[in-house]
N, C-alpha and C positions, 0 to 999 in steps of 0.2 A: 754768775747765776749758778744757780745749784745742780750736777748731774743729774738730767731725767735717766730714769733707769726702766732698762728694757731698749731692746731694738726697735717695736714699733714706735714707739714715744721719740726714740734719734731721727727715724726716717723721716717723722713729720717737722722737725725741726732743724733738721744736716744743711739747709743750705742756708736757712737766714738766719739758723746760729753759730752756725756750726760748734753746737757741743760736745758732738758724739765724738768719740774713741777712736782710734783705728781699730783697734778690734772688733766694735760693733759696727762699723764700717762695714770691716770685712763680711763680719757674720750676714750683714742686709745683704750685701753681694752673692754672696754663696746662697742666703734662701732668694733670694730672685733668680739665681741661676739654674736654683733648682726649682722651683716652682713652672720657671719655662720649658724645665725636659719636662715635668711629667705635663703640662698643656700640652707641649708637642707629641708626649708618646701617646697623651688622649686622644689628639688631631691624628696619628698614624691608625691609632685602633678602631677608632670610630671612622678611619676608611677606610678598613681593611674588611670590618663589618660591612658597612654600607657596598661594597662589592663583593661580598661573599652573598651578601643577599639579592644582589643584581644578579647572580649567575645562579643562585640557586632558586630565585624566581623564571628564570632565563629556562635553563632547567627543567623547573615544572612545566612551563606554556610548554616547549618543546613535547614532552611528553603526554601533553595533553593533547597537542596536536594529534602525535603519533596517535593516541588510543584511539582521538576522534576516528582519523583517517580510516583507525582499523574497524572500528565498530562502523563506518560509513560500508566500508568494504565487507564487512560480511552481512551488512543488508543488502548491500546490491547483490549479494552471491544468492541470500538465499529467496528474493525477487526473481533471479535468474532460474533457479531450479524451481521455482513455485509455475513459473510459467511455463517453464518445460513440461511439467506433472501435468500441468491443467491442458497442456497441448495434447500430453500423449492420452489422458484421458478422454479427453472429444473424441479424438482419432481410432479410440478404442470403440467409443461406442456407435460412432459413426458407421464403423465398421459391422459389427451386430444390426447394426438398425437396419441396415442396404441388407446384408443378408437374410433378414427376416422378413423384409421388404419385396424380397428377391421372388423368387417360385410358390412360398407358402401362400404367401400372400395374393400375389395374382388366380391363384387358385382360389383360395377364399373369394376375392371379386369376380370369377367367370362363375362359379356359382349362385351368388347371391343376384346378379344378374340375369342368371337364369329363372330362378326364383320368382323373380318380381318382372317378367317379360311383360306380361297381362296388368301391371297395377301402371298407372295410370304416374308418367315421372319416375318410376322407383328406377329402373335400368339407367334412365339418365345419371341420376342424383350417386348410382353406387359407380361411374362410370368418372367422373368428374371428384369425387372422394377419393378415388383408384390414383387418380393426378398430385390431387390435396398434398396428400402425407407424404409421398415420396420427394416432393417437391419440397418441402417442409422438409424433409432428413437432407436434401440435398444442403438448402440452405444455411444447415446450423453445422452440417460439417464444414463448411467456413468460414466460419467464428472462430479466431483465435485470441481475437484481441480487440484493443480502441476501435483502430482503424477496418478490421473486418466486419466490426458488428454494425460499422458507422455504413458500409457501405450495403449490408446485409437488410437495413432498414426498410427502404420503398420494397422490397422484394414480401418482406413479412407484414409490411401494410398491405399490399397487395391477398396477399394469401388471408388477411384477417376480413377486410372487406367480400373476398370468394367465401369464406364459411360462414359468413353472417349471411350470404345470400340462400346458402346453401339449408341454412339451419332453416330458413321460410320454406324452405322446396321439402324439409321434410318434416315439418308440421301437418304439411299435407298429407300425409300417407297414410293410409289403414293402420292399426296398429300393429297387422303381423308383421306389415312390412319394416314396420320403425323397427321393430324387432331384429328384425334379419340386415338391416343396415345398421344397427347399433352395433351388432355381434362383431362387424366386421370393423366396426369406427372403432373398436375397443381393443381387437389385434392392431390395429396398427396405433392407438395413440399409448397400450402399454411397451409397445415396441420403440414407441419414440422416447418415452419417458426417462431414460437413462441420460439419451444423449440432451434433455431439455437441462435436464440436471445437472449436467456438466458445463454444458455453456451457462449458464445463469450463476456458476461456483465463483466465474472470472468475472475479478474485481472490475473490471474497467468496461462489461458491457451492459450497466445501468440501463440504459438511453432504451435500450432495445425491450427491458424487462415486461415493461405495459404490456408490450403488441403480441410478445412470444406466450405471454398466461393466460392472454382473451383470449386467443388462438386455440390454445390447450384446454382452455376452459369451456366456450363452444362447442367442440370439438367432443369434450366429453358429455357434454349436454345433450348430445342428438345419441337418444339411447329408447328404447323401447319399454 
């Protein structure tokens, strides 16, 4: 038979003819042996990739981690310092409100009590108002948070049901008299109104918002 020529034409025929060379022998030899390093240098590199990219994914999560971790961390910090502000600002104005509350005030109610000795309710109604608001400033200087406002609750349903009764008792009055207990409901509810605003700032006492703006709102309704 005739020499096929060419290596691949030997390889397919080397063993049931054997017509190939030794030299072409050899040369299949040599490209099969080279063909196998570079498979294997492709199998070395494509694992050498394949775990560069496991660590360089590895890597990224980790550092993702971290930012999350950090950026968790400086929400909690500045939740930390927002409730500290919202604390010291109640406490600020809680403070205002009791002093305003204090002496001026009781003066203003021995007065307007005086006032209205002769009308018919009026001395009660400024007598029981006198109670109102300071009990009211009491109550929201306690407010700091969830749990205070949670328990602050029956105390300011209480106090909204008293000025709703209150508001009938002064329907009844002359009009000078609305006058001269307005005067007096309007020092003490611009007195309160810093510290309303400051507790209603904080996020978390929702639950309470209803009972503390009817209150306020009453409250500023009984006016002359």
């Amino acid at each position: 038979m005739r020499k096929l020529v060419g290596i691949g034409a030997c390889v397919g025929f080397a063993l049931l003819l054997g017509g190939c060379s030794e030299q072409a022998k050899k040369d299949v030899a040599a490209q099969t042996k080279s063909g196998l390093e570079k498979a294997g240098k492709a199998v070395q590199e494509a694992g050498a990739g394949a775990g560069k990219a496991i660590q360089e994914a590895g890597a990224g999560a980790d550092k993702a981690i971290q930012e999350t971790g950090a950026g968790a961390g400086k929400v909690a910090d500045a939740a930390t310092k927002a409730a500290v502000a919202a604390k010291a600002n109640i406490s600020a104005a809680a403070i205002k409100a009791s002093e305003a509350l204090g002496e001026q005030f009781t003066k203003a109610t021995e007065q307007a009590s005086k006032s209205l000795q002769n009308v018919k309710g009026g001395e009660e109604l400024v007598q029981k108002l006198s109670a109102v608001i300071p009990s009211l400033q009491q109550t929201l200087a306690g407010i700091t948070d969830k749990e205070s406002a949670q328990k602050a609750l029956p105390k300011l349903e209480v106090l909204e049901d008293t000025v709703s009764k209150l508001s009938g008792q002064f329907n009844q009055l002359p009009e000078n008299a609305k006058k001269t207990v307005g005067e007096l409901i309007q020092k003490g509810t611009s007195t309160l109104q810093p510290l309303v605003e400051s507790v209603l700032a904080l996020p978390a006492v929702q639950a309470i918002r209803p009972k503390l703006e009817a209150i306020m709102t009453q409250l500023k309704g009984l006016k002359g």
